[in-house]
C-alpha positions as CSV (number, residue, x, y, z in Angstrom):
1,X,0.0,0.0,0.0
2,X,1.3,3.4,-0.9
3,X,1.6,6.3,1.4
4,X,2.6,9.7,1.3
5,X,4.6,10.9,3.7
6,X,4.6,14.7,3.0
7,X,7.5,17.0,3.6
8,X,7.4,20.5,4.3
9,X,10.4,22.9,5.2
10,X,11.5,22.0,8.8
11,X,9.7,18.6,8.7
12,X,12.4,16.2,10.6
13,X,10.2,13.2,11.7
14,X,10.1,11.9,8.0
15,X,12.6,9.5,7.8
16,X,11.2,7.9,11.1
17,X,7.6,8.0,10.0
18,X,8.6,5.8,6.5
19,X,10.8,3.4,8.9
20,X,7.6,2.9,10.8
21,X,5.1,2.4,8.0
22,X,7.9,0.0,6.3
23,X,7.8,-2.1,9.4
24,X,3.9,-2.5,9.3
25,X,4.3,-3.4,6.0
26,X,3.5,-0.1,3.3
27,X,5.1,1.3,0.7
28,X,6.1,4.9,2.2
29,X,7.1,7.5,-0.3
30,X,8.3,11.5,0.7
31,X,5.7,13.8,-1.1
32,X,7.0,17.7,-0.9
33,X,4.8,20.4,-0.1
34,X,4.5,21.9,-3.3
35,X,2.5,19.0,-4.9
36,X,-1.4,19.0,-4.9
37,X,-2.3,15.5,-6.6
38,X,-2.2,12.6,-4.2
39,X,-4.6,10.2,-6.2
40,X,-2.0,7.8,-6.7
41,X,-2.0,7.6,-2.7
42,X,-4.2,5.6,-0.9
43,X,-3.3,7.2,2.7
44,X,-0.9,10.1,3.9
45,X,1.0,10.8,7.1
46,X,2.0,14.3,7.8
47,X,4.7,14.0,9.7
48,X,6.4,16.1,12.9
49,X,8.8,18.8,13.0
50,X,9.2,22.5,12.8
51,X,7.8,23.2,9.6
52,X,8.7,27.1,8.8
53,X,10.1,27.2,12.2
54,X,6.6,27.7,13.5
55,X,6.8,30.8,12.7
56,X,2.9,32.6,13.6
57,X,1.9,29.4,14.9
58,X,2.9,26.2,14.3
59,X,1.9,25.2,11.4
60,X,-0.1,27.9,10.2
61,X,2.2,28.8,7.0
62,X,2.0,24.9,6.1
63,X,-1.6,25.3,6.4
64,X,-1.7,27.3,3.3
65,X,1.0,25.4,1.4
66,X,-0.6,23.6,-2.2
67,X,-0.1,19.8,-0.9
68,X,-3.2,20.9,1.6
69,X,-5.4,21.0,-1.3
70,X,-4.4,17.1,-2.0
71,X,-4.8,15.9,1.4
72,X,-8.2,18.3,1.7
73,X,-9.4,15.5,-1.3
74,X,-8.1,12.5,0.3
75,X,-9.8,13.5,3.6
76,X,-13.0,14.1,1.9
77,X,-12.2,10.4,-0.5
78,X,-12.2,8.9,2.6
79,X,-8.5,7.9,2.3
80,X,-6.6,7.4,5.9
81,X,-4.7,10.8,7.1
82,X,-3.0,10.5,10.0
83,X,-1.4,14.1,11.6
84,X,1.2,13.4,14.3
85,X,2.8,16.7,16.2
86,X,3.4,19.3,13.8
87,X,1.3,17.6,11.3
88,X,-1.3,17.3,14.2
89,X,-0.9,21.1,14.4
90,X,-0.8,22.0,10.5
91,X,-4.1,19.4,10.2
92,X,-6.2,21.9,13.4
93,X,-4.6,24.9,11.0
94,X,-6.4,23.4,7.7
95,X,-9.7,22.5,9.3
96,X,-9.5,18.5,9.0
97,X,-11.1,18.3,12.5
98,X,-12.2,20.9,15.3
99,X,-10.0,22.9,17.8
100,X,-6.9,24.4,17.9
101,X,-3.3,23.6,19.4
102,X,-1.2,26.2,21.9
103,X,1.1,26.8,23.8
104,X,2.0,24.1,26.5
105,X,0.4,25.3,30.1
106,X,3.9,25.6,31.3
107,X,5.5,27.3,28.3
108,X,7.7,25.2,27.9
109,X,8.9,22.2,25.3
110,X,8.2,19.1,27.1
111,X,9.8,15.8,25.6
112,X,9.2,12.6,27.2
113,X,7.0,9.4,27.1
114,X,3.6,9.7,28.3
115,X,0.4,7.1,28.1
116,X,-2.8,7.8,26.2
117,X,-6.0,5.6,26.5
118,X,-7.9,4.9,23.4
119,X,-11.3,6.2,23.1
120,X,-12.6,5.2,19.8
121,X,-11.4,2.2,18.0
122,X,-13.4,2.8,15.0
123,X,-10.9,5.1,12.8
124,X,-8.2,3.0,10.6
125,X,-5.5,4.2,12.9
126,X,-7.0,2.8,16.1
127,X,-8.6,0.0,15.1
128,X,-5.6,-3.0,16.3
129,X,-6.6,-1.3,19.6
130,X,-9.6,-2.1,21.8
131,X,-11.3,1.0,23.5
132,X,-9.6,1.3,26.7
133,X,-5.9,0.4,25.9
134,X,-3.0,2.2,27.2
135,X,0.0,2.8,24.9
136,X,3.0,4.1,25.9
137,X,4.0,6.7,23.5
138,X,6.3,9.8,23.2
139,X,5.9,13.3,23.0
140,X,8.2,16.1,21.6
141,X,6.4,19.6,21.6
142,X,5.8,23.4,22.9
143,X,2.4,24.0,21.3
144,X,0.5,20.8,22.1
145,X,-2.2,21.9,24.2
146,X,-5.6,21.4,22.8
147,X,-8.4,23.9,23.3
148,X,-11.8,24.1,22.1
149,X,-15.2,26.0,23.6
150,X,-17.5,24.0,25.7
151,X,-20.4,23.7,22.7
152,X,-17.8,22.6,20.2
153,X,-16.3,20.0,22.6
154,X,-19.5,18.6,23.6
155,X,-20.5,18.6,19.7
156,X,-16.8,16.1,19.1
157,X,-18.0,13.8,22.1
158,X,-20.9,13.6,20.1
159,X,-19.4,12.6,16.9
160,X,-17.0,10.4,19.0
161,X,-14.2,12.5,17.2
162,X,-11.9,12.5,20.7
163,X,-9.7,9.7,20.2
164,X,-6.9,9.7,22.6
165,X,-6.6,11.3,26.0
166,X,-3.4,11.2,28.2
167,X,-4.2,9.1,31.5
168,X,-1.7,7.3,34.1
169,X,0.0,3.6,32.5
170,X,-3.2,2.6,34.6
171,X,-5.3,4.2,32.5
172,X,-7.1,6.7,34.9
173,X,-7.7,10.0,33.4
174,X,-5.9,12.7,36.3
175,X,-4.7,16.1,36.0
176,X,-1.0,14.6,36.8
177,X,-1.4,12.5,33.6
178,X,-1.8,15.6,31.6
179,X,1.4,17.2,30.6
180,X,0.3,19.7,28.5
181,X,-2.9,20.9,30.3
182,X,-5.0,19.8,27.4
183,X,-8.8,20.3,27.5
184,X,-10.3,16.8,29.0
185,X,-6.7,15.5,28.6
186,X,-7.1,15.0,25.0
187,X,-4.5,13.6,22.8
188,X,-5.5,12.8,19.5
189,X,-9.0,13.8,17.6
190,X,-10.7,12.7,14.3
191,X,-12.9,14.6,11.5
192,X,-16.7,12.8,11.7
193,X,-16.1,10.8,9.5
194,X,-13.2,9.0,11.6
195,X,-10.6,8.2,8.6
196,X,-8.2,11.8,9.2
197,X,-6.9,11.5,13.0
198,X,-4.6,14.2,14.7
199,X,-2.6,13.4,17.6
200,X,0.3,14.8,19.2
201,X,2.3,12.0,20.4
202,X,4.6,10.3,18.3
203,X,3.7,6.8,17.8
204,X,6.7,6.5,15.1
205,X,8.9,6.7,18.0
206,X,7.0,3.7,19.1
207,X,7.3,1.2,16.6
208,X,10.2,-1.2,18.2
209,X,10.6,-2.3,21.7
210,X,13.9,-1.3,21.3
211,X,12.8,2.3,21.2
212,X,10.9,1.7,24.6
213,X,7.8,0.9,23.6
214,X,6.3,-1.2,20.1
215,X,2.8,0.2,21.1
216,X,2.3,2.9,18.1
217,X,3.0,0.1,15.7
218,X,-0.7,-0.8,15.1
219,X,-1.5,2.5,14.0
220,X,0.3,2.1,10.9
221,X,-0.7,-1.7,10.5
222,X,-4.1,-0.5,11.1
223,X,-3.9,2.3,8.7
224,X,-2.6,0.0,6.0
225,X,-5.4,-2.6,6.4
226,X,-7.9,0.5,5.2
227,X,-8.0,-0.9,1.1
């Protein structure tokens, strides 16, 4: 299975999202930013990074970059678009799901592992997971704290479009777990239709026990098993 694995100025998770997707089993291939026709695709992983130095907000200036027009059309296909980090932040910028992503509570860059439950196993990236699972999983980031009103959060819960949340490796939900000071603790969200998930962790960094943790493996195998 084919998969882009688009490239922007300042990505630098690239090379580590094709290793993963080569371990579950796809056919990764680097896609700059100035293309706009992914047909020959049948998914895309925008990868993490400092695209344009996050310069405005990060990923704002990717946001308007033509490969958005591509992924828009793959999103709306039905294709599986995964976002992770600053591709979690360019996918908020675009519109591919609801809310936005700030500054970190503590304004600061925060890089270490974390755990996140799963709570919906019905997107192509979550479903080798059961609802409820804890995966061990990395983050790397400044502006990872996600925000939306009350009314639009409600609406996502809803939808079902909150997918991960961080929690203890118990899987309780607590306000230590949260290292960001997300909204709700939340992780990773989806579009309604489920097939475009965001998510700041990096589950690339995941993808061999030798890394720590083999637990952000089945996001790719799941993602490939979408045809």
């Amino acid at each position: 299975m084919d998969i882009a694995v688009v490239k922007f100025l300042g990505t630098n998770c690239d090379k580590d999202v094709c290793h993963a997707i080569e371990l579950a089993g796809g056919k990764p291939e680097l896609v700059w930013f100035s293309e706009t026709d992914l047909s020959k695709f049948k998914g895309a992983v925008i990868p993490g990074g400092f695209s344009y130095g996050d310069y405005l907000r990060a990923g704002a200036i990717s946001s308007k970059t033509p490969v958005i027009q591509g992924l828009k059309k793959m999103v709306d296909d039905g294709k599986p678009v995964l976002g992770i980090c600053n591709g979690a932040q360019i996918g908020l910028e675009a519109g591919f799901s609801y809310g936005t992503l700030t500054n970190n509570i503590n304004a600061r860059f925060i890089c270490k592992w974390v755990y996140i439950r799963v709570e919906n196993n019905n997107t192509p990236f979550t479903k080798c997971y059961k609802k409820g699972d804890v995966l061990k999983i990395p983050i790397a980031h400044a502006e990872g704290r996600f925000y939306t009103d009350d009314d639009t959060l409600q609406e996502m819960y809803k939808k079902n479009m909150i997918v991960f949340k961080y929690c203890d490796e118990n899987g309780e939900i607590t306000e230590d777990a949260n290292p960001n000071g997300s909204v709700d603790n939340i992780a990773g969200v989806c579009n309604e239709n489920g097939n475009c998930v965001l998510l700041m962790p990096h589950p690339e960094r995941a993808s061999e026990k030798v890394l720590g943790s083999d637990d952000g493996l089945n996001m790719f195998k799941g993602m490939l098993m979408n045809e």
